[in-house]
N, CA, C and O atoms as CSV, one atom per row, in Angstrom:
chain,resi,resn,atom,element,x,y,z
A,1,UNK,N,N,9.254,30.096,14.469
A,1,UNK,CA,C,10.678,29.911,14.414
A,1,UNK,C,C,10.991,28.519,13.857
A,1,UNK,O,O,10.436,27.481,14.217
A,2,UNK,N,N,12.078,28.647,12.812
A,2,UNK,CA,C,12.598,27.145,12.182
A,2,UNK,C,C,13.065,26.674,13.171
A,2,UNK,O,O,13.102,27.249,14.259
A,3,UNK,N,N,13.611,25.238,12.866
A,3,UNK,CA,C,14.870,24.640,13.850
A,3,UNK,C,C,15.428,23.505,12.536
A,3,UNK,O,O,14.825,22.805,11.723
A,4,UNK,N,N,16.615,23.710,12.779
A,4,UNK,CA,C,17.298,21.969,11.805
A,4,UNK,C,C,17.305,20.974,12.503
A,4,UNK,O,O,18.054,20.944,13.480
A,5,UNK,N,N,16.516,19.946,12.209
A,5,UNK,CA,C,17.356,18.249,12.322
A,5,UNK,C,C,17.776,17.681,11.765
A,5,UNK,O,O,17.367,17.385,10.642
A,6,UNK,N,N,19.176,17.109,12.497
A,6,UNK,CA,C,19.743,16.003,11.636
A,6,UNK,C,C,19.048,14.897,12.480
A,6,UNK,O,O,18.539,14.829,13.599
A,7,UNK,N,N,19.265,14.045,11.404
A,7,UNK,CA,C,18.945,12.536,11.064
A,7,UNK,C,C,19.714,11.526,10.463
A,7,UNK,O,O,19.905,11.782,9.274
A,8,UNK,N,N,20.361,10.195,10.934
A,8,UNK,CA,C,21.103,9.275,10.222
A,8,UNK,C,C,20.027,8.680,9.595
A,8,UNK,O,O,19.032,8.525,10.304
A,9,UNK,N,N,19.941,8.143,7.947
A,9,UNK,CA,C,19.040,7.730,7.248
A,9,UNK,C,C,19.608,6.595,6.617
A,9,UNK,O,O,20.747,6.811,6.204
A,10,UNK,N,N,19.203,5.533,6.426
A,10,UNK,CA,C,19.670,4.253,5.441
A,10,UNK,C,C,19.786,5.177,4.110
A,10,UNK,O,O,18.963,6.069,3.904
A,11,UNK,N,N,21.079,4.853,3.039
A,11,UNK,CA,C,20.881,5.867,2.019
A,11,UNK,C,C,19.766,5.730,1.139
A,11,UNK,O,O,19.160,6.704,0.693
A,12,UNK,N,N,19.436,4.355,0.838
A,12,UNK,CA,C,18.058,3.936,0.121
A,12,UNK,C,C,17.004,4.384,0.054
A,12,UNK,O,O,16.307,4.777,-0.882
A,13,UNK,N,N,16.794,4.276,1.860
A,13,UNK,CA,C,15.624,4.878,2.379
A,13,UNK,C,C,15.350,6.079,2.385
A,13,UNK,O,O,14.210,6.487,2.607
A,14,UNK,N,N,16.305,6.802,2.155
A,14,UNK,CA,C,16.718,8.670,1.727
A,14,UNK,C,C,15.540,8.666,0.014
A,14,UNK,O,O,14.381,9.021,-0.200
A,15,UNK,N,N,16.651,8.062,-0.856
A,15,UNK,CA,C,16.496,8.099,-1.736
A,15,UNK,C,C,14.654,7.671,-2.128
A,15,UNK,O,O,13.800,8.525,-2.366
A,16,UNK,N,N,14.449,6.416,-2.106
A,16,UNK,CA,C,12.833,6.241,-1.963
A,16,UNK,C,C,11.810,7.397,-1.660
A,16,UNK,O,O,11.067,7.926,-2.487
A,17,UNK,N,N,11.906,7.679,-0.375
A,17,UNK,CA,C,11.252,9.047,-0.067
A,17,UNK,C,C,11.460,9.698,-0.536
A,17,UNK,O,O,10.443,10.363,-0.733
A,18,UNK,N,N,12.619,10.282,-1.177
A,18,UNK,CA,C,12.790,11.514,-2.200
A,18,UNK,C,C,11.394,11.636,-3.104
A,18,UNK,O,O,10.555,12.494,-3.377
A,19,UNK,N,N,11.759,9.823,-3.481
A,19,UNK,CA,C,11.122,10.333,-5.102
A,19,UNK,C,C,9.502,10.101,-5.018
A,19,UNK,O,O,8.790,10.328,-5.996
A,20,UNK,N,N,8.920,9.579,-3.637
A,20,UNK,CA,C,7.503,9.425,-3.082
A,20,UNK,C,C,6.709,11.570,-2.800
A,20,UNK,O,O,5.614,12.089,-3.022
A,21,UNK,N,N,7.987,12.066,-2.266
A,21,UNK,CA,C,7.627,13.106,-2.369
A,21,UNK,C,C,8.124,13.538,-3.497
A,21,UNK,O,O,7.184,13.189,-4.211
A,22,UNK,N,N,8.976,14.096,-4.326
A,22,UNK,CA,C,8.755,14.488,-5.535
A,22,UNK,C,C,7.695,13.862,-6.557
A,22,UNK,O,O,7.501,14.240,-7.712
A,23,UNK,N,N,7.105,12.906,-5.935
A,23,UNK,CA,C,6.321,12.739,-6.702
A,23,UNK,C,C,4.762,13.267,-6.423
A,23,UNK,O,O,3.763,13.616,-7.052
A,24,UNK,N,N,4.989,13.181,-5.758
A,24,UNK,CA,C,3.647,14.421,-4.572
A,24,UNK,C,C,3.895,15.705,-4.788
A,24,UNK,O,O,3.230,16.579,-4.232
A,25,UNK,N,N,4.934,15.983,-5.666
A,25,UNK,CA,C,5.303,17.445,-5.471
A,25,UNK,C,C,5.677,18.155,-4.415
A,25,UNK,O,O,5.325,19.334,-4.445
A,26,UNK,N,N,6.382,17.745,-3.336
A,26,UNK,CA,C,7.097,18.355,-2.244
A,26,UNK,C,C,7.733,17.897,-1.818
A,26,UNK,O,O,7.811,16.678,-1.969
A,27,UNK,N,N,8.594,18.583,-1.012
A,27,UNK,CA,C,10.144,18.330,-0.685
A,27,UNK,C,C,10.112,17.654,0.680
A,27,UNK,O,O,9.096,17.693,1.375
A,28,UNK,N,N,11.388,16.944,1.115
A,28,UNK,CA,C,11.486,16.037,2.071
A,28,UNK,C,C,11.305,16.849,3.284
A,28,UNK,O,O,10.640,16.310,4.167
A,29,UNK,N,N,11.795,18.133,3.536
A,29,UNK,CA,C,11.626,18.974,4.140
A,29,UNK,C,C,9.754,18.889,4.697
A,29,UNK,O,O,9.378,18.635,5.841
A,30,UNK,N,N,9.141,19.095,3.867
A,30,UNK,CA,C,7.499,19.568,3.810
A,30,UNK,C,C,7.459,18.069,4.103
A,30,UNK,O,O,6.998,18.060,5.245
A,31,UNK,N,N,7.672,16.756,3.745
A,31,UNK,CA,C,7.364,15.020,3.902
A,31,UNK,C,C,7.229,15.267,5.735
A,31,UNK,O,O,6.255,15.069,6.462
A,32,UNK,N,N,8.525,15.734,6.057
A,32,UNK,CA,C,8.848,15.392,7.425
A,32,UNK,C,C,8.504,16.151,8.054
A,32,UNK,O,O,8.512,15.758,9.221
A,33,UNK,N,N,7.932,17.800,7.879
A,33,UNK,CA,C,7.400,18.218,8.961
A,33,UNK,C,C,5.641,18.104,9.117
A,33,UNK,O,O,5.020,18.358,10.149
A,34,UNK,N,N,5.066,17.672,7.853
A,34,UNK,CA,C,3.690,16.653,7.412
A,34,UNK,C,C,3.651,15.854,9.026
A,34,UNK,O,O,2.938,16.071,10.006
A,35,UNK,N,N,4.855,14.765,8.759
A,35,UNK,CA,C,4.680,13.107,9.196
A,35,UNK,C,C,4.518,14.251,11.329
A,35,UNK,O,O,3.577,14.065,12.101
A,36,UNK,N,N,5.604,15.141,11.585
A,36,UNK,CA,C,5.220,15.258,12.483
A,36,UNK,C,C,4.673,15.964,13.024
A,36,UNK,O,O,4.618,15.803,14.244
A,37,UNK,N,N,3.945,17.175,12.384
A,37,UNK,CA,C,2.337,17.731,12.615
A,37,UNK,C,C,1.234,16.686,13.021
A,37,UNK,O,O,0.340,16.746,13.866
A,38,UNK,N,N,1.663,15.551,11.986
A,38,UNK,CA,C,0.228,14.953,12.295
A,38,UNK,C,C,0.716,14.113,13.127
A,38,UNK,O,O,-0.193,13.301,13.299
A,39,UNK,N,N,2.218,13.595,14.191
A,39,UNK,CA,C,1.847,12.734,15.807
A,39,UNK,C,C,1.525,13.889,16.347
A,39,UNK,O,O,0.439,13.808,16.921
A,40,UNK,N,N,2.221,15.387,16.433
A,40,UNK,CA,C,1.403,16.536,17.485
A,40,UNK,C,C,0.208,16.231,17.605
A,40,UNK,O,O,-0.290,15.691,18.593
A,41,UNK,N,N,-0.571,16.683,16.214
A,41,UNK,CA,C,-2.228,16.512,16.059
A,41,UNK,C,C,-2.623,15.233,17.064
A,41,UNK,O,O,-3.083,15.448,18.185
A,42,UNK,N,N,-2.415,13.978,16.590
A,42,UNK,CA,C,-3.208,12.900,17.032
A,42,UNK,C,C,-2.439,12.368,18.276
A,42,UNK,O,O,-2.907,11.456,18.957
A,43,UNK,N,N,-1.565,12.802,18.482
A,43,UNK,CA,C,-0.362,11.927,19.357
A,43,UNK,C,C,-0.199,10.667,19.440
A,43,UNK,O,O,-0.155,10.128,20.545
A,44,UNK,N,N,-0.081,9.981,18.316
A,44,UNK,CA,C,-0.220,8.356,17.932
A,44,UNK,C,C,1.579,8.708,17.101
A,44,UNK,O,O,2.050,9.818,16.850
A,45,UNK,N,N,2.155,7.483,16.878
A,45,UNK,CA,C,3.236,7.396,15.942
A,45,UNK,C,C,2.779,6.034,15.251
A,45,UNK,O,O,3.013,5.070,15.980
A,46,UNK,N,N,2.240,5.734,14.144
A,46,UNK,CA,C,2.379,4.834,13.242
A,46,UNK,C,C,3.345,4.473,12.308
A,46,UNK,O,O,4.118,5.136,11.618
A,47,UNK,N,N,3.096,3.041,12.455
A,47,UNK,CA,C,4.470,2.641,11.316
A,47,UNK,C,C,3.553,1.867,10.363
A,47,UNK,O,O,2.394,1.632,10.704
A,48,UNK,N,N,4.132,1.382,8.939
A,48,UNK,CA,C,3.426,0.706,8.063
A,48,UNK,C,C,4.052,-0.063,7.426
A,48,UNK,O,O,4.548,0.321,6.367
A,49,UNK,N,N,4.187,-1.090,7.769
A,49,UNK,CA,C,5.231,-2.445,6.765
A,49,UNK,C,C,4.699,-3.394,6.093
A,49,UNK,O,O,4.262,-4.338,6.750
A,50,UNK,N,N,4.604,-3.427,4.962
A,50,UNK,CA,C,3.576,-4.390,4.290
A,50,UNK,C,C,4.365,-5.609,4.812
A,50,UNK,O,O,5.553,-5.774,5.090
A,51,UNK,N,N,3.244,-6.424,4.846
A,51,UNK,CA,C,3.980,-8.145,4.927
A,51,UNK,C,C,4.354,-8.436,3.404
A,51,UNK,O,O,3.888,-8.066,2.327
A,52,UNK,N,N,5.337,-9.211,3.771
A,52,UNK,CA,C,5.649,-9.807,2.718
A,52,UNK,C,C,5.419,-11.628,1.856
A,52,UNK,O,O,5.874,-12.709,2.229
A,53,UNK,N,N,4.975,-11.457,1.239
A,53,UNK,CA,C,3.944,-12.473,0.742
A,53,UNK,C,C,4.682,-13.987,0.670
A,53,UNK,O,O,5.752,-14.138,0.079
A,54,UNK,N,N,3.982,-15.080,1.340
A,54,UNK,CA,C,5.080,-16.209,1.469
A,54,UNK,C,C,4.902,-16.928,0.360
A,54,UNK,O,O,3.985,-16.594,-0.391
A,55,UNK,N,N,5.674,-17.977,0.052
A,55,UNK,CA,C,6.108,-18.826,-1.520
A,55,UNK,C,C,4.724,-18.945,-1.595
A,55,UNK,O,O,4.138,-18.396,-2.528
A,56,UNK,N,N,3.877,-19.818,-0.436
A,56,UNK,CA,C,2.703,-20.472,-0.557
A,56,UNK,C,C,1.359,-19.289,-0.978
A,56,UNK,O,O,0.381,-19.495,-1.696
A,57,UNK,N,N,1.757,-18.009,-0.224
A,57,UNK,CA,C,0.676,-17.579,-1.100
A,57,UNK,C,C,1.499,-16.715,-2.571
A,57,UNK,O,O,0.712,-16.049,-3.245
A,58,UNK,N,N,2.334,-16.717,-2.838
A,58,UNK,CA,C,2.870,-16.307,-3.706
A,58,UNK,C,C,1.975,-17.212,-5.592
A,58,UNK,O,O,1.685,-16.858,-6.735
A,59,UNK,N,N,1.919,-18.639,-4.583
A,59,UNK,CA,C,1.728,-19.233,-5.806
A,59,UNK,C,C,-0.046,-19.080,-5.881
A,59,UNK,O,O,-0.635,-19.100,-6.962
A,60,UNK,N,N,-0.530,-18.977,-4.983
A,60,UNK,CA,C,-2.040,-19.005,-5.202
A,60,UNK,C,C,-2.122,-17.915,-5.487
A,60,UNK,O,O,-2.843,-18.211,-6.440
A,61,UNK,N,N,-2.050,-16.759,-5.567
A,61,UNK,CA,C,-1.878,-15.519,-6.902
A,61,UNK,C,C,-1.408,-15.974,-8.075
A,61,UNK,O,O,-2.150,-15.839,-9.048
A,62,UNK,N,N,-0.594,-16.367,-8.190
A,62,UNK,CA,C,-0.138,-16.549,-9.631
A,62,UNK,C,C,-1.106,-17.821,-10.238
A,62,UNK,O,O,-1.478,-17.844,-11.411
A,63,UNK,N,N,-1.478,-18.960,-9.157
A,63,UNK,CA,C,-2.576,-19.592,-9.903
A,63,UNK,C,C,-4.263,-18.680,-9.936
A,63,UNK,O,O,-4.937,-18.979,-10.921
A,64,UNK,N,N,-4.677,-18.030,-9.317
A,64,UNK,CA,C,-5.393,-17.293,-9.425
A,64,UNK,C,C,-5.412,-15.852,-10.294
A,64,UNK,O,O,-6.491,-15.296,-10.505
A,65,UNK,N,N,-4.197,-15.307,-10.763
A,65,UNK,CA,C,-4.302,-14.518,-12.184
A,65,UNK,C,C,-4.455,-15.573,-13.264
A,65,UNK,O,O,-5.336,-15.416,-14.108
A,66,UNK,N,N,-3.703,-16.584,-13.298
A,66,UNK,CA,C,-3.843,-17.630,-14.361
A,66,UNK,C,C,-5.596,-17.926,-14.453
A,66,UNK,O,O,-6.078,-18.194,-15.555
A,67,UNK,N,N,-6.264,-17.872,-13.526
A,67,UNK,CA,C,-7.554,-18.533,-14.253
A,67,UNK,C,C,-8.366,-17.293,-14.447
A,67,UNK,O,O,-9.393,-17.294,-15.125
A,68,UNK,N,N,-7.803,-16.035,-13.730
A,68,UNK,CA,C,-8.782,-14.632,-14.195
A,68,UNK,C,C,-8.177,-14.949,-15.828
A,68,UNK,O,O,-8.783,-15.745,-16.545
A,69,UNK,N,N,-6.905,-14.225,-16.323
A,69,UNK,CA,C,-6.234,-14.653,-17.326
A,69,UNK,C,C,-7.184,-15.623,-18.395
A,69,UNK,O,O,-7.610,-15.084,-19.417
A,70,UNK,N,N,-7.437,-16.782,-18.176
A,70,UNK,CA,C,-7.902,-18.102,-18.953
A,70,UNK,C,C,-9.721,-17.898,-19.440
A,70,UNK,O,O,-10.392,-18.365,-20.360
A,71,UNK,N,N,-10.055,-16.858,-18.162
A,71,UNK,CA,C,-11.356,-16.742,-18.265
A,71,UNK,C,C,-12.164,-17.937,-17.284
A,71,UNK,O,O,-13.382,-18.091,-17.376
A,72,UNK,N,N,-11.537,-18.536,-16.591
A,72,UNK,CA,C,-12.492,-19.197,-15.510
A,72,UNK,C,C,-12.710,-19.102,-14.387
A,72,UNK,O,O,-12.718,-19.917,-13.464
A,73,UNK,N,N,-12.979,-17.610,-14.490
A,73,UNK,CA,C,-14.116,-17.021,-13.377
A,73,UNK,C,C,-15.293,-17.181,-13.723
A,73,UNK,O,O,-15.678,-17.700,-14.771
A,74,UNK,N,N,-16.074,-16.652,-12.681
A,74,UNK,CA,C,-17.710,-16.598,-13.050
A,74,UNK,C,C,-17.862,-14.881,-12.942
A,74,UNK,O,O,-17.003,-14.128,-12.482
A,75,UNK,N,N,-19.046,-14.530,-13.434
A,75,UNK,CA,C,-19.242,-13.414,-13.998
A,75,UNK,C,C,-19.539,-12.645,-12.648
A,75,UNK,O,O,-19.976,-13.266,-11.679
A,76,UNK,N,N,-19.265,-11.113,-12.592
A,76,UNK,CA,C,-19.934,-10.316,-11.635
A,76,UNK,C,C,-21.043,-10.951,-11.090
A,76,UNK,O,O,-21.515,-12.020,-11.476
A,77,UNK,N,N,-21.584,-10.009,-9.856
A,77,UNK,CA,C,-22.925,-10.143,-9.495
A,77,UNK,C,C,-23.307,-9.068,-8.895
A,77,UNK,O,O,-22.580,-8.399,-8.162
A,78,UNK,N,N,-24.836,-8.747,-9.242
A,78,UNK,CA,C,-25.172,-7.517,-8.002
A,78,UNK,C,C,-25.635,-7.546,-7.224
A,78,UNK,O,O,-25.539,-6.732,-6.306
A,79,UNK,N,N,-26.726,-9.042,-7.294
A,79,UNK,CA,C,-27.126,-9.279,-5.947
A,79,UNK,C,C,-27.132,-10.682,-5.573
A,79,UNK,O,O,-27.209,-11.563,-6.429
A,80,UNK,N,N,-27.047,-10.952,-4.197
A,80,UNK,CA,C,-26.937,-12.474,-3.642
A,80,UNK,C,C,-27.808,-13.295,-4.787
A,80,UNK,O,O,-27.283,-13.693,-5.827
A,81,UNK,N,N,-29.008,-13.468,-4.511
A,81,UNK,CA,C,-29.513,-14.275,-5.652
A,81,UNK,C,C,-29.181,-14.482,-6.596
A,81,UNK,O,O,-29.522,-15.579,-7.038
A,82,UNK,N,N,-28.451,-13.715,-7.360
A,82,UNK,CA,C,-27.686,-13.684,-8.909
A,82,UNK,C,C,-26.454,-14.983,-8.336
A,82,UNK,O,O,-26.186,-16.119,-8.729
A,83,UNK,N,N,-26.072,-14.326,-7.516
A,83,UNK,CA,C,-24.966,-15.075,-7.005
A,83,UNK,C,C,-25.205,-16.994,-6.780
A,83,UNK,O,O,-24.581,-17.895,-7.340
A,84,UNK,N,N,-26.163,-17.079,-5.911
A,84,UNK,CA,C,-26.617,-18.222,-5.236
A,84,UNK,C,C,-27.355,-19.361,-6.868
A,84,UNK,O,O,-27.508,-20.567,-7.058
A,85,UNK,N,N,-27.583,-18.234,-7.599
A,85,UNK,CA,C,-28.245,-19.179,-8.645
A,85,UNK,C,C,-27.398,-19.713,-9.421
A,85,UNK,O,O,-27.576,-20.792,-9.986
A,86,UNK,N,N,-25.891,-18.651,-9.569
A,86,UNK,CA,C,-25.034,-19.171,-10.493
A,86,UNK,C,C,-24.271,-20.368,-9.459
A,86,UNK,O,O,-23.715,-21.242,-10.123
A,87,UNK,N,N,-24.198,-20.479,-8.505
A,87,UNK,CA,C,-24.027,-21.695,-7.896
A,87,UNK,C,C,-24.765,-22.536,-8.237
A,87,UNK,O,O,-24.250,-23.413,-8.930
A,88,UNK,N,N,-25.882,-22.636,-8.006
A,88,UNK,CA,C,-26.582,-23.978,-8.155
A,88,UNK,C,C,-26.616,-24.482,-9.963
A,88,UNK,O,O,-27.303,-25.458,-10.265
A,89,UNK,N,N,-26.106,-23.994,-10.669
A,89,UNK,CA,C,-25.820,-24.164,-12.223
A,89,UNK,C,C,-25.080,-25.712,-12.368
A,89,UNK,O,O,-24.738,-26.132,-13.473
């Protein structure tokens, strides 16, 4: 047997998920009865909020693409020794 829920949704947050599942190919409908099959299944509720990255590390990425970028990295390695030798260079 179906049942309807309503739900008050931020409109954004509507919209986003739309297009996370249309992009999965299924409908918000199939998103939301997914998300709560699987607390039945596990009986856990997870949430997931990326942090958001502060000025300070904001800039050590951007100085760290700059030297991938420039080429002053050092090369792969496959094993420690490869590694440890290009240190001692």
């Amino acid at each position: 047997m179906k049942t309807v829920i309503s739900v008050k949704v931020d409109k954004d947050v509507k919209e986003k998920a739309q297009e996370v599942a249309a992009s999965a190919g299924i409908s918000m409908s199939t998103l939301v009865n997914a998300y709560l099959r699987q607390i039945s299944a596990t009986r856990r509720i997870e949430f997931y909020a990326p942090e958001q990255m502060t000025p300070k590390l904001e800039k050590l990425v951007a100085e760290v693409e700059s030297e991938i970028a420039s080429g002053k990295v050092s090369q792969g390695f496959t094993t420690a020794d490869e590694f440890l030798a290009d240190l001692k260079k």
